[in-house]
C-alpha distance (Angstrom), angle and dihedral (degrees) to the residues before:
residue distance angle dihedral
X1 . . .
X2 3.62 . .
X3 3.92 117.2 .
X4 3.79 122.8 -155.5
X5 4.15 105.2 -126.6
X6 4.26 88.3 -141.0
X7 4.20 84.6 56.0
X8 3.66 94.8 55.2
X9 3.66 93.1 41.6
X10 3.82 83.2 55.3
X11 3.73 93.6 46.4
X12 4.05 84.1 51.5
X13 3.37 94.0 49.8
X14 4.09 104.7 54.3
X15 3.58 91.8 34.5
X16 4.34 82.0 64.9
X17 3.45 95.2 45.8
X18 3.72 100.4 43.8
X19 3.77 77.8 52.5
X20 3.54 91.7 52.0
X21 3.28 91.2 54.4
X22 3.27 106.3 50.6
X23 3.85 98.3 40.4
X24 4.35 84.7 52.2
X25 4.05 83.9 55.1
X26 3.92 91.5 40.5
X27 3.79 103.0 47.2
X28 3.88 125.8 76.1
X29 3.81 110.5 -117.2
X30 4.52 108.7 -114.5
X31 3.85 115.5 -160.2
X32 3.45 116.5 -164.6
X33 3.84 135.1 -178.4
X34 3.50 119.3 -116.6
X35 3.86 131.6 -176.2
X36 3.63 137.6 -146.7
X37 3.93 115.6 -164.0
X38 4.13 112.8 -142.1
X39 3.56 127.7 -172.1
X40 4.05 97.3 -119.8
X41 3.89 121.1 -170.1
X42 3.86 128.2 162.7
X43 4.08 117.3 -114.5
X44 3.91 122.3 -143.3
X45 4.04 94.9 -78.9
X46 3.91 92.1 55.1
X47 3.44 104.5 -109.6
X48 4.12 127.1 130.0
X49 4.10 113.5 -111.6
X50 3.96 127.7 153.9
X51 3.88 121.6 -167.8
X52 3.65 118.6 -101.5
X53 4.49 119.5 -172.3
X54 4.33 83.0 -10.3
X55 4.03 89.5 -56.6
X56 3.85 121.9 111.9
X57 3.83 115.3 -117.5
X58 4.00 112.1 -157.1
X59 3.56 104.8 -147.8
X60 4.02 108.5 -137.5
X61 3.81 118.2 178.8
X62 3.39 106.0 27.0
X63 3.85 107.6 -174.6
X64 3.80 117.3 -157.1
X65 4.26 120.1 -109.7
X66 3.41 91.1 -123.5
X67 4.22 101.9 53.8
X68 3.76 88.3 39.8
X69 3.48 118.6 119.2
X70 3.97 94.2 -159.1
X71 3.94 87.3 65.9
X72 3.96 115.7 114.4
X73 3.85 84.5 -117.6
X74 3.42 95.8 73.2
X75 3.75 94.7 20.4
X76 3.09 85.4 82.7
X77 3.69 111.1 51.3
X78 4.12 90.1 53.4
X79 3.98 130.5 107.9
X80 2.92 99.9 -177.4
X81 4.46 132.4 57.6
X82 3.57 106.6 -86.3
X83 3.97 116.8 -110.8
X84 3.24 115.8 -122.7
């Protein structure tokens, strides 16, 4: 019996994303924290930037470690995906 190489690819294919699928629905969700170190300085009008590709990035809305909610501390208490 002579198979047709696009009809096994096909076969390959939805056999993956059923298991996709099924392993997304199966698996318990695990938020973790993860940090990202920046070389922060202040510029003449007081405000926080760091210099991202050669281009300064002022940072604006800086939200405190300990009142954010994408901290491992409350990372781990949630059901849910965080919102961002």
């Amino acid at each position: 019996m002579r198979y047709n190489n696009n009809s096994v690819a096909l076969l390959i294919f939805v056999i993956g994303i059923f298991t996709a699928v099924f392993v997304s629905n199966s698996v318990d969700k695990t938020w973790l924290e993860q940090s990202y170190l920046y070389d922060v300085y202040q510029i003449d009008s007081g405000e926080s930037a760091y210099k991202f590709k050669g281009k300064e990035v002022i940072i604006s809305g800086a939200i405190p470690y300990h009142e954010s909610i994408l901290n491992q501390q409350h990372l781990n208490g949630i059901t849910a995906a965080p919102t961002l």
